[in-house]
C-alpha positions in Angstrom: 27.5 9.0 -3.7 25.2 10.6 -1.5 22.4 8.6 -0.5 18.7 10.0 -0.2 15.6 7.9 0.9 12.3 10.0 -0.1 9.2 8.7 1.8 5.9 9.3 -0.6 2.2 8.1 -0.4 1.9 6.6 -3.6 4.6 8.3 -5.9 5.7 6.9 -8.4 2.6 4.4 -8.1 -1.1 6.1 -9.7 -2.4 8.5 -13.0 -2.7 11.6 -10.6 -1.0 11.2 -7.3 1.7 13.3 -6.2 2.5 13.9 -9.6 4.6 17.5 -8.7 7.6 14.9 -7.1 8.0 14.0 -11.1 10.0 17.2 -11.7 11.4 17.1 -8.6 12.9 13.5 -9.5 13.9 14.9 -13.1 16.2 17.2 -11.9 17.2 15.4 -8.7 18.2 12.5 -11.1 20.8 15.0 -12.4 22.8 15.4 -9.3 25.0 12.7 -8.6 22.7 11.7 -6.5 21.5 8.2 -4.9 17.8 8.3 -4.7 15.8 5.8 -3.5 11.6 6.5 -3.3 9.9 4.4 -0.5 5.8 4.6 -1.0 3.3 3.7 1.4 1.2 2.5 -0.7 1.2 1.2 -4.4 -1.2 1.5 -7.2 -1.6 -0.1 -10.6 0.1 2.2 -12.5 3.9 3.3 -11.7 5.5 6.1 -13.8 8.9 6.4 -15.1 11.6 7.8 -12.7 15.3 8.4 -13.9 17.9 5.9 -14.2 19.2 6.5 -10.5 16.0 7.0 -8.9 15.5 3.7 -7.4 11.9 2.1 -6.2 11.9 0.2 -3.2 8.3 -1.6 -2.5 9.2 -3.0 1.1 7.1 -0.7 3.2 3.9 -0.5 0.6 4.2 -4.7 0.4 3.8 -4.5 4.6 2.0 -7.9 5.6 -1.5 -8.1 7.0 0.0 -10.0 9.7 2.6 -7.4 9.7 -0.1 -4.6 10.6 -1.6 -6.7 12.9 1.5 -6.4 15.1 2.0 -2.7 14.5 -1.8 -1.7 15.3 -1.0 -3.9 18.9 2.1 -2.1 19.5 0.5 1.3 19.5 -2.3 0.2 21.3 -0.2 -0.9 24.2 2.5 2.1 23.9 2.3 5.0 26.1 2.3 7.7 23.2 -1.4 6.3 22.1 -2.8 7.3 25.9 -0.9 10.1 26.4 -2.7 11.5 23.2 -5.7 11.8 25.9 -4.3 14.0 27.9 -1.6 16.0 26.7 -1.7 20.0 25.8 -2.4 19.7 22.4 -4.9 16.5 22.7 -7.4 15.4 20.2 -10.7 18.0 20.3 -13.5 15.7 19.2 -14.2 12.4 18.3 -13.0 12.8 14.1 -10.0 14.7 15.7 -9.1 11.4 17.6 -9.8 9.2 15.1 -7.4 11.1 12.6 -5.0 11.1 15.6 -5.2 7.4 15.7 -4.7 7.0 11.7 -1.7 9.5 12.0 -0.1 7.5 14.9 -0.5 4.4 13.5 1.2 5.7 10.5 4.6 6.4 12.7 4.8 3.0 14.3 4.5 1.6 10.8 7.4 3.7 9.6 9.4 3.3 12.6 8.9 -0.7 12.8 9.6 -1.1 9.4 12.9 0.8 9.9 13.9 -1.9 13.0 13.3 -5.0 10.4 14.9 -3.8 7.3 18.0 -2.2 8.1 19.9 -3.8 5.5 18.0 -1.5 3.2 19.4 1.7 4.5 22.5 3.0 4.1 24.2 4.3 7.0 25.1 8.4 6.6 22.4 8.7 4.3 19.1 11.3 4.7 15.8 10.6 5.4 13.7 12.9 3.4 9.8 12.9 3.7 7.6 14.4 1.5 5.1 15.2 3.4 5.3 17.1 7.4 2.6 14.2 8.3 2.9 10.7 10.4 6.7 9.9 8.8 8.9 12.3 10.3 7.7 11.2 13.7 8.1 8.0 13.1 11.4 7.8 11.5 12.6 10.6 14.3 11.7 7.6 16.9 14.3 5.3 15.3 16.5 7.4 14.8 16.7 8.2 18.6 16.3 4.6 19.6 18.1 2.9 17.3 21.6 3.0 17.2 22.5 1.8 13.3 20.6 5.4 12.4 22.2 7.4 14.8 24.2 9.8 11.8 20.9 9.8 9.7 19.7 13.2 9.1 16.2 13.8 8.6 13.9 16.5 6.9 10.2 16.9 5.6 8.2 18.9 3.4 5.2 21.2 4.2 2.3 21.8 2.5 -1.1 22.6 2.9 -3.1 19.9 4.5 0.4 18.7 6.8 0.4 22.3 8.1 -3.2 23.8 8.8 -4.5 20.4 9.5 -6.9 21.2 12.3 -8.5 24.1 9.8 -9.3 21.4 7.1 -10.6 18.9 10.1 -7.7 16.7 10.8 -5.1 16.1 13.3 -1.9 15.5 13.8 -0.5 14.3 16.7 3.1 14.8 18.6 4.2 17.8 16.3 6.5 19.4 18.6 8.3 15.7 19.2 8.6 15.2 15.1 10.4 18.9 14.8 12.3 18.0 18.1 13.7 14.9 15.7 13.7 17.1 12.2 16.9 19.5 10.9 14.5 20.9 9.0 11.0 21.6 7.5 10.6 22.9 4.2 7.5 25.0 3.8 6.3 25.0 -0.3 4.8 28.2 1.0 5.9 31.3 2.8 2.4 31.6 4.8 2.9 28.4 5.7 6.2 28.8 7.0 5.1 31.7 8.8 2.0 30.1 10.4 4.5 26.8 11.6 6.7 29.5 13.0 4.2 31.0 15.1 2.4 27.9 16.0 6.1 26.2 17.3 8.3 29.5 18.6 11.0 27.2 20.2 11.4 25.3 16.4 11.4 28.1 14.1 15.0 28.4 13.8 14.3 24.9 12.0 11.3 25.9 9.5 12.7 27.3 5.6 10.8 28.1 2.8 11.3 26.1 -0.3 9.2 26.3 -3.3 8.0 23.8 -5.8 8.7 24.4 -9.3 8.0 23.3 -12.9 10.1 22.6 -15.9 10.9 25.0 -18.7 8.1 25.0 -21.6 11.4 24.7 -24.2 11.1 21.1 -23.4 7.9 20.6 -25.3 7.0 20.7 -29.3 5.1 24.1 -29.9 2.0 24.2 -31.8 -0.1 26.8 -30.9 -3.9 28.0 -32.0 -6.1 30.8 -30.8 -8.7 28.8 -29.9 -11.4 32.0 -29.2 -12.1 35.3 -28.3 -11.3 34.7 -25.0 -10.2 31.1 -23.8 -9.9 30.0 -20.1 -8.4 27.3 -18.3 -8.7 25.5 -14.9 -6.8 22.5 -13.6 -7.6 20.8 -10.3 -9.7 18.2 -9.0 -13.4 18.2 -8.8 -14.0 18.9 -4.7 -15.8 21.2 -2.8 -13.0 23.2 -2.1 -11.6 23.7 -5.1 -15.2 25.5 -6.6 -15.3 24.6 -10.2 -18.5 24.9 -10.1 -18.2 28.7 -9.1 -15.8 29.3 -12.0 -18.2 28.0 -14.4 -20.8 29.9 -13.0 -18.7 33.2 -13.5 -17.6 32.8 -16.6 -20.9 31.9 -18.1 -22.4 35.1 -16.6 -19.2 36.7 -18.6 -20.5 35.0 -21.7 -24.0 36.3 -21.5 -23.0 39.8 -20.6 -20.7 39.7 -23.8 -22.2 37.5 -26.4 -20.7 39.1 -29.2 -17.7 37.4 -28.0 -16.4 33.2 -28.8 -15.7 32.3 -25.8 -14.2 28.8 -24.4 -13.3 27.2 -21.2 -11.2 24.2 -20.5 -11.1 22.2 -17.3 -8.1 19.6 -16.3 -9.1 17.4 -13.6 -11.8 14.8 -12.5 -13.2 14.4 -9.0 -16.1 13.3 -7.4 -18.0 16.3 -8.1 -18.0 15.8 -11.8 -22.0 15.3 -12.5 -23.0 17.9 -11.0 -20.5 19.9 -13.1 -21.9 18.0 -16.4 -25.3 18.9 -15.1 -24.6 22.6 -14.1 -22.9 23.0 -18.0 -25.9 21.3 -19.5 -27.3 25.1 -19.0 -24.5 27.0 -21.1 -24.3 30.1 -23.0 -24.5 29.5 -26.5 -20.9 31.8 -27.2 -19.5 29.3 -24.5 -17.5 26.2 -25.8 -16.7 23.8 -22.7 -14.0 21.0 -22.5 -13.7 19.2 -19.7 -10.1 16.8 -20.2 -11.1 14.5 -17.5 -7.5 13.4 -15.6 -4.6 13.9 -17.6 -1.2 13.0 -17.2 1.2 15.9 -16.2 3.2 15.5 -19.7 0.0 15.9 -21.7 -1.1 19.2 -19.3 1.9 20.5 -20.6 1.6 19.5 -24.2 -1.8 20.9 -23.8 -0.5 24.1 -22.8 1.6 24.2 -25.9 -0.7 23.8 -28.4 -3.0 26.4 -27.6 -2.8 29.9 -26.7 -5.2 30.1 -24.2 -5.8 33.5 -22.2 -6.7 33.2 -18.7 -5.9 30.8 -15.9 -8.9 30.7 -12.5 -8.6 29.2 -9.7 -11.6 29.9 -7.2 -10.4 27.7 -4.1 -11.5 28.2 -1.2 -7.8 26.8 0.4 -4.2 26.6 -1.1 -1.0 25.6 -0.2 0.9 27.3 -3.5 -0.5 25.8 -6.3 2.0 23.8 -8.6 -1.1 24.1 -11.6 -0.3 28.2 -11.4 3.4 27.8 -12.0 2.9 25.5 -14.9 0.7 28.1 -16.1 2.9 31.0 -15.6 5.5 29.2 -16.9 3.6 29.3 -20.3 3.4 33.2 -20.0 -1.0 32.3 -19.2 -2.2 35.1 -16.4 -3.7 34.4 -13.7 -7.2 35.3 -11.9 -7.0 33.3 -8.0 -8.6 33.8 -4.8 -6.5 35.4 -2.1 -6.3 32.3 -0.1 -3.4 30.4 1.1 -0.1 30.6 -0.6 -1.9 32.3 -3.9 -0.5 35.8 -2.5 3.5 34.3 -3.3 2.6 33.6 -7.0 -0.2 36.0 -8.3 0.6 39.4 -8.4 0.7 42.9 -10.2 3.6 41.1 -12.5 1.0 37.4 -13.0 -2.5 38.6 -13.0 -4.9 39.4 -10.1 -5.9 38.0 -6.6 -9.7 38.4 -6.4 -12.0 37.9 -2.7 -13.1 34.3 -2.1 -17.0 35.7 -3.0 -16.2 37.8 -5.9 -19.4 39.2 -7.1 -20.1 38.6 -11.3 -19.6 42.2 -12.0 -15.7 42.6 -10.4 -15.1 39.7 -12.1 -16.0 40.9 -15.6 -13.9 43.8 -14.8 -11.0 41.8 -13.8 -10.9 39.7 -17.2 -11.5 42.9 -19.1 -8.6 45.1 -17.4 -6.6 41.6 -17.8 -7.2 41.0 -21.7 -6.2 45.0 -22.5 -2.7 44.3 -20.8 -2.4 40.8 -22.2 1.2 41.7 -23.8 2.8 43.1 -20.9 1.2 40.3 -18.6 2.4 37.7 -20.7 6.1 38.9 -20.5 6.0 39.6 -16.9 4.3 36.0 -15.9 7.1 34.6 -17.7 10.0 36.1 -15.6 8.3 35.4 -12.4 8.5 32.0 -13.3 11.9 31.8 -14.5 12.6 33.7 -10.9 11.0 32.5 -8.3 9.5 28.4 -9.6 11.7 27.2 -12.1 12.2 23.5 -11.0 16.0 23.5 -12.0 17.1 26.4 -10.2 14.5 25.1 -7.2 15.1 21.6 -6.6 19.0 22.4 -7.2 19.2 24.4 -4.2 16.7 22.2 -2.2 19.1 19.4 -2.5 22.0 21.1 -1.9 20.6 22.3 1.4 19.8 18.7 2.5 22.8 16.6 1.7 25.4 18.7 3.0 
């Protein structure tokens, strides 16, 4: 049995972290697979995984002593100098301290790879979830140490692990981690494109592979019309992600049709949430608002199912491909997005309508109109480009075929 270790943040640990990887872990625990999840860090709560998806808690239960030793070694090692001076060096002083957070990261991973060897079997794959510090650090055993010599190693790519110097990060030594990597698998195919460009000499390395969701058979259906018109939202409450600017346009929707009942629904909680609370304080009166608060990833889904709502918005500012648009495609809901990021893969003529970051209040009243008087063909169509291109069987299936061959 094929062995695959899968290097998280927090999954399966937390309400609301990395909580795509549970579908990814449902079907992966169908596939005569070995799996075994290695956080970074645990949280209070840990989620169910399948019978032989194992949880090892060796490199989150790292000692403080332990780090201690680690933060000296990097000190002292050429790679943290070098960071100074080489081409693609650290541009200001957050950029450098990101770089030092990121570095530290990789000497973590690698050192705890030297002291517990007896945890990895040899053959296996080393999988990480995210194209951040972990590749480069398990890429430096794997060339120094002899015991993982016939490891093969591969990583994920997102949003933030891909344009991280256009959200204010930094990662250092990219080209060295895809020197170590068989492959990087982009969830989007602008980011695949944009890592391609960035790294020429890699790019015969860097695939597409996206995310997907489980069927909506899997869940008891209930559902009520809950108005006229009924919206949904799901993401956290950040800057970027602009709930604020959704409830700003769909209250100017109410007023301009108050004949209409109208209700909105938004899944997520964030540090934003007050000034949300205060903004909605200010309604329409043919506007019903629920805000869920965070919800597990079942109950979005049982949500979903018992009520037939109209209209999924997202109004983000940046994107990797959003796993809250399949799962509302996958429930035949249209979308309305910004044309940002990955958005352009999943919203189209066949799912609804890509909209400008600034859409003004009256293209938006025409969008939902001209959406709501094709609502039965939409509903159809949203469904088949989900069974196509994000249904997590037929996704993860292939994804781990390609990576333990």
């Amino acid at each position: 049995m094929k062995t695959v270790y899968l290097f998280t943040n927090t999954f399966p640990y937390g309400i609301n972290s990395e909580t795509f990887i549970e579908e990814e872990m449902r079907v992966a625990g169908n596939l005569g697979l070995h799996i075994v999840v290695l956080p970074l860090h645990r949280k209070k709560v840990c989620r169910c995984v399948p019978s032989n998806v194992e949880i090892c808690n060796s490199l989150a239960d790292t000692s403080f002593i332990k780090k201690i030793y680690i933060a000296c070694l990097m000190l002292f090692s050429l790679h943290f100098w070098k960071m100074l001076w080489i081409k693609d060096r650290p541009r200001s002083p957050n950029e450098f301290y990101q770089g030092i957070k990121y570095l530290y990261g990789s000497f973590w991973i690698s050192s705890f790879l030297s002291f517990h060897k007896y945890i990895f079997k040899q053959g296996s794959v080393f999988y990480s979830y995210w194209f951040n510090h972990t590749p480069l650090g398990l890429g430096w055993r794997i060339k120094k140490d002899e015991y993982y010599r016939d490891f093969v190693l591969y990583t994920r790519a997102h949003r933030y692990d891909v344009y991280e110097r256009q959200i204010g990060s930094y990662i250092p030594y990219r080209k060295e981690a895809l020197a170590y990597l068989k492959g990087v698998f982009c969830v989007a195919k602008e980011g695949k494109i944009f890592l391609q460009k960035c790294y020429p000499n890699y790019a015969e390395k860097i695939f597409l592979s996206h995310l997907g969701v489980s069927t909506k058979e899997q869940y008891n259906k209930k559902v009520k019309k809950v108005a006229d018109i009924s919206f949904i939202s799901c993401s956290s409450l950040t800057a970027v992600k602009r709930v604020d600017f959704i409830f700003k346009r769909i209250n100017s929707f109410c007023v301009a049709h108050p004949q209409l009942c109208i209700s909105w629904t938004h899944i997520g909680g964030g540090p934003l949430l007050r000034e949300l609370q205060a903004l909605i304080e200010n309604k329409s009166k043919n506007l019903n608002v629920i805000l869920t608060g965070y919800i597990s990833n079942s109950d979005v889904k049982q949500l979903y199912m018992m009520n037939d709502f109209d209209l999924f918005v997202n109004m983000s500012l940046s994107e990797g491909i959003p796993v809250s648009i399949m799962e509302a495609i996958s429930f035949g809901i249209p979308i309305i997005a910004t044309n940002v990021g990955g958005n352009a893969e999943i919203v189209n003529d066949e799912t609804g309508v890509l909209i400008p970051v600034n859409i003004d209040q009256a293209a938006f009243n025409e969008t939902v109109s001209d959406i709501m008087n094709k609502m039965d063909i939409l509903k159809i169509s949203t469904i088949l480009c989900y069974q196509n291109e994000f249904n997590a069987d037929k996704n993860y299936h292939c994804f781990y075929n390609q990576i333990t061959l």
